[in-house]
N, C-alpha and C positions, 0 to 999 in steps of 0.2 A: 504494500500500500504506500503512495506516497503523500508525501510532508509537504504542509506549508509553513514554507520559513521566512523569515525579516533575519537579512543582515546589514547591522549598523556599519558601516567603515569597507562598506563592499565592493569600491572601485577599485581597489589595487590591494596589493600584500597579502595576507592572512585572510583576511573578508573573502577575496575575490579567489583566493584558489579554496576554500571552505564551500564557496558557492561555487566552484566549479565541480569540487567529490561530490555535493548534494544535486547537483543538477545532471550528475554521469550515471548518478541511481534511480532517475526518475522522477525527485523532488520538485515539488514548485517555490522556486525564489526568488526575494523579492531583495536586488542591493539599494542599499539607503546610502547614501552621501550627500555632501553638501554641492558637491559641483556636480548640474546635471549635464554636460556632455560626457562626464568620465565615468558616470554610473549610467549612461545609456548607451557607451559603447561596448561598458564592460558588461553589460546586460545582454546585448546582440551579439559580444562574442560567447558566452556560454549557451545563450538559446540555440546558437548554430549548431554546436556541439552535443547538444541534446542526451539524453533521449526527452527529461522535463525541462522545465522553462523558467525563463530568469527575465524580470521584469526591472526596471528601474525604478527609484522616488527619491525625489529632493528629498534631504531631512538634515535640520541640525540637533542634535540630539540635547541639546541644551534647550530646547524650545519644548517645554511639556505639550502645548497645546500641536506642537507638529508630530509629535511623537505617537498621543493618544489620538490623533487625525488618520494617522497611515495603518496603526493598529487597528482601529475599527473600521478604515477602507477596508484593509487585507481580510478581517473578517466577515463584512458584506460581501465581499467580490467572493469568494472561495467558502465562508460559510465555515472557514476551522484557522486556526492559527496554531502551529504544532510546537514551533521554538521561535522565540527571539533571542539573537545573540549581538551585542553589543562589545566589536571592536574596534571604534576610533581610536586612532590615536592618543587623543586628550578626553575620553569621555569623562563627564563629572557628573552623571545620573545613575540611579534606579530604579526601574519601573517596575510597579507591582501588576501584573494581566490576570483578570479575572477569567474563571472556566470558560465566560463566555467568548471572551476575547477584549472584554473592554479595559482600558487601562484603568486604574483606582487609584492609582498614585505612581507620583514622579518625584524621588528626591534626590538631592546633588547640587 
């Protein structure tokens, strides 16, 4: 069965090869960065790669209401949210996600 996942720091380094093993198993992922040419390129090169899909979103992860914004997109659009993983660089947050998918708290 596969997974829908948010990676925070997903255009390059760690993020991005992380989403590249979940998207070789058939994962659905979603990379988050702050600069959206580099998370929508590095979106289109793992969806190429396939066999699941890798989608891009702007996000500053310092921004609670962007954060609880894409959290509750990804679980409208897909209807599950299986992990979020949060690797910027500089992250200074914690979100707390509820069963349902909605974020409850953000702190940092």
């Amino acid at each position: 069965m596969s997974r829908t996942v948010i990676i925070t720091g997903g255009s390059s380094g760690i993020g991005k090869a992380l989403g590249a093993a979940l998207v070789a198993r058939g994962d659905d992922v979603v990379l988050a960065a702050r600069t959206e040419a580099d998370v929508r390129c590095a979106a289109g090169e793992l969806s190429a790669q396939g066999p699941g899909k890798a989608r891009g979103a702007v996000l500053d992860v310092r921004n609670a209401d962007e954060v609880a914004d894409l959290v509750n997109d990804v679980y409208r659009s897909s209807g599950r949210l299986d992990l979020m993983t949060g690797l910027p660089a500089c992250a200074a947050a914690i979100w707390t996600i509820s069963s349902r998918g909605a974020v409850t708290s953000v702190s940092g």
